[in-house]
N, C-alpha and C positions, 0 to 999 in steps of 0.2 A: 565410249559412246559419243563423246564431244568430238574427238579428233579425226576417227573412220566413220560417225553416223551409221552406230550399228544400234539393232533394239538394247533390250535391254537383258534378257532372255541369251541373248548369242555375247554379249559383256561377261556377263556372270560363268556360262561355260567355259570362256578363255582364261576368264582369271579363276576361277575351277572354284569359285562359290556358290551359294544358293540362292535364288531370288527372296527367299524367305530372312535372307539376312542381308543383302540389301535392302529391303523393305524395314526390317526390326530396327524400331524407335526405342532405347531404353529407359525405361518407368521411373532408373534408377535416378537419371540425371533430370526428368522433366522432376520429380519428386524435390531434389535437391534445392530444382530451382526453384518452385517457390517457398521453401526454407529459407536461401539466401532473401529472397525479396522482404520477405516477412523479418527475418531478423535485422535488414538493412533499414525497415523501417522501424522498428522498434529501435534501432541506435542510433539512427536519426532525432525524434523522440527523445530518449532519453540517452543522453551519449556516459552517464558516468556511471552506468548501469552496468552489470558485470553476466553472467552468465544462465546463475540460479534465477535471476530474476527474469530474465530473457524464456528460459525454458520455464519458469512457473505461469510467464503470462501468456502464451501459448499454449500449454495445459489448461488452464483455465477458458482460457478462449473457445476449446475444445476441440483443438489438433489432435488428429493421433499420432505423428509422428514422436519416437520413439527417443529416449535420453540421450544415446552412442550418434546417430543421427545428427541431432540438434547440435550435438558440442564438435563432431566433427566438420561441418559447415559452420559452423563458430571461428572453430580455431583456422579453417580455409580463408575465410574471410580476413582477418586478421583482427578482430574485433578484441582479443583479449587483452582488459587494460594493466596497468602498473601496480603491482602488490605494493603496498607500503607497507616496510618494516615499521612493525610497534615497539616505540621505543620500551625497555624494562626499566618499570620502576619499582622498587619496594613501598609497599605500604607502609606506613607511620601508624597504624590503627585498624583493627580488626573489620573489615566492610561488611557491611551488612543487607541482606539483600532486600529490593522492594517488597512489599507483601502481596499474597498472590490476594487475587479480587475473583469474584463468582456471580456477579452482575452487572448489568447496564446502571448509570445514575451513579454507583456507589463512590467512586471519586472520578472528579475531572482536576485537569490541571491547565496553569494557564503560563504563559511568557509574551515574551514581544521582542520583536527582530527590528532591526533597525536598518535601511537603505538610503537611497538617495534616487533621487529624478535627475533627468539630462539635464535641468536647470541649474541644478546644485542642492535643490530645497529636501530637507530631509523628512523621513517619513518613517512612521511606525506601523509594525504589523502584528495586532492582537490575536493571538493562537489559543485557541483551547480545542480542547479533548478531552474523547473518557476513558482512561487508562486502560479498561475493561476489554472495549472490542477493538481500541487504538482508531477508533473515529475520529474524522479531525472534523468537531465542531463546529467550528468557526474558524474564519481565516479574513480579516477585516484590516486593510489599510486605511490609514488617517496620518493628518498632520503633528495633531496630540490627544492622547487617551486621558482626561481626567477621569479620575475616581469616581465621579458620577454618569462618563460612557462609560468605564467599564460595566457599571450594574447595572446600564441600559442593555449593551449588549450579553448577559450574562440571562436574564431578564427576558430576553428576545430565541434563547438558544434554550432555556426551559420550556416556553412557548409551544415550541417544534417538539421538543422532546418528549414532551407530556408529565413533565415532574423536575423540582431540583435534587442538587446532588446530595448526597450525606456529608461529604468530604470536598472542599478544593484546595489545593495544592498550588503553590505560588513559591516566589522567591521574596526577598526583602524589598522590592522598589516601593518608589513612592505612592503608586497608585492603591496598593497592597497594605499599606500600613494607615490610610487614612480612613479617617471616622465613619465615611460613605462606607466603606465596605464592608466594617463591624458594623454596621446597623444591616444592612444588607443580609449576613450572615445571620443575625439573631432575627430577623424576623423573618427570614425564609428554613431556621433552626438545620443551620450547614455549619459543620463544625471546618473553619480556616487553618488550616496546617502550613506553616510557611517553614520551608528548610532552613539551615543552618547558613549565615550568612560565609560564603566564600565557597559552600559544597554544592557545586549545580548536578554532582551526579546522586543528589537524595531527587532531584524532579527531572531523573535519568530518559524516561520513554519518551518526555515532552522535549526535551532536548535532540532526539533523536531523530523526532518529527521536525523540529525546526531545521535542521542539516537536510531531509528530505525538500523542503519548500525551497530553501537557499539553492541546491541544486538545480531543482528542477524550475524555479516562477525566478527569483529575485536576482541571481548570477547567471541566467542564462538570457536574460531579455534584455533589454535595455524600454525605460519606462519616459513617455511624455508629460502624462498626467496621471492623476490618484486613478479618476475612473478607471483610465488603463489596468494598473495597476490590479485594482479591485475585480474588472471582469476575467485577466486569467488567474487569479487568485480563488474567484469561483468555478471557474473552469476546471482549476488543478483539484480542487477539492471533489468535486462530483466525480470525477477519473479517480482521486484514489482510494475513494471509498467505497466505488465499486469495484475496483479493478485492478487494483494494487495488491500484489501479492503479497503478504506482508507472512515475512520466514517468521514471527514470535505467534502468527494464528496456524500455521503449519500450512504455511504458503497460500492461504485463500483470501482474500480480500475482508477487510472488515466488515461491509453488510452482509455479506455472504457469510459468513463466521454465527453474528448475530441472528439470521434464519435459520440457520441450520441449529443454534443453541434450544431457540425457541421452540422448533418442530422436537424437538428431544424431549422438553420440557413438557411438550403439549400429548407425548405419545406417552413420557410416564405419567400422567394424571388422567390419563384413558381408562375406565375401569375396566379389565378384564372381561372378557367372555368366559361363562363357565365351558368345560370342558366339557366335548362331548361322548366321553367314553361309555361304552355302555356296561352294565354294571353285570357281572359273573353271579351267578347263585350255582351252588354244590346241589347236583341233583343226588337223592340217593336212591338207588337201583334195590 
């Protein structure tokens, strides 16, 4: 067509195809592509993320594209990251597993991460959560946490929540072991469970969550000031608690998790409609 300026119709008869397939756009590869775009952005986003969590937040999102799809433009891209072998250890002692929970409130847990500002000046970051839908609480940087912020913010997250917890869950530090917090506890009647000093996998999920913030807010930024600090630490919180697929709720997001428990909860204490069969009587002839 370019070289003789012939139509397009007398093209197609020479090279003995149809115009219906020079015409033919395939769906297959315009589909793909925004698969790629979308996963490009999602690795963008969050680069240390791996595949299940790629294909859950897309499901969730409420793509239809399909598993075999997703992972094959995965692996095109070359997005899949580095397996790391788990080293083996034997166990010294029988492990024992968390206990499962059947509500909101019933234990939160709490820790603190520690970074640093471009200055050098160090900073701590106040973590809770409630074990339960794996909400993350709170996520509160500061310079230092006395025992008397933490029961402020402790204090400020019942508030919001409309009730305190039965149970919180901590490790041994300093904040944890002072007189503010047993008062605390006994007058809000929160029974304080603090692990075994040197076992941080007895306050395993909250740990869990902490490697999640490190990832994604504290090791991927780089920070000028607390505020900073503070407003994608809010930022990261609102995102994962609607939209973080989290594999221990069966991939759906913690608030999302907690609506759906609730609509369960709200349909078995629906009283029944009677039945409306209608009732047989024996005629006798």
């Amino acid at each position: 067509m370019t070289a003789h300026n012939r139509p397009i119709q007398r093209a197609c008869d020479l090279a003995g195809i149809s115009r219906s397939t020079w015409y033919y756009t395939s769906q297959q590869s315009e589909r793909e592509q925004k698969v790629s775009n979308k996963l490009k952005e999602l690795a963008e986003r969050k680069p240390t993320r791996g595949f299940d969590f790629m294909y859950s937040s897309l499901k969730n999102e409420g793509y239809p594209w399909s598993r075999s799809l997703v992972l094959r433009v995965y692996r095109k891209l070359g997005l899949r990251l580095k397996v790391r072998k788990k080293r083996s250890i034997t166990p010294t002692e029988d492990r024992r597993p968390m206990q499962n929970l059947t509500s909101r409130n019933e234990v939160w847990a709490c820790d603190f991460l520690t970074d640093a500002l471009n200055d050098g000046r160090m900073i701590r970051v106040m973590v809770t959560m409630d074990e339960y839908s794996r909400e993350a609480l709170g996520v509160e940087a500061g310079i230092s946490f006395p025992a008397n912020r933490v029961c402020r913010t402790l204090d400020e997250i019942a508030e919001v929540r409309g009730g305190y917890p039965k149970c919180l869950r901590s490790d041994n530090g300093p904040e944890f072991l002072s007189k503010a917090i047993e008062t605390w506890c006994e007058a809000h009647n929160v029974y304080h469970h603090r692990i075994q000093p040197g076992r941080p996998m007895e306050n395993g999920r909250i740990e869990r969550l902490n490697r999640t913030i490190r990832e994604d807010v504290l090791d991927y930024w780089k920070f000028n000031s607390l505020s900073q600090v503070n407003k994608y630490l809010t930022q990261w919180q609102e995102e994962y608690n609607e939209y973080h697929p989290h594999k221990a709720l069966g991939r759906v997001a913690p608030r999302a998790f907690c609506r759906e428990k609730e609509l369960k909860v709200v349909e078995a204490d629906r009283p029944q409609q009677p039945s409306m069969k209608k009732e047989t009587t024996n005629l006798l002839i």
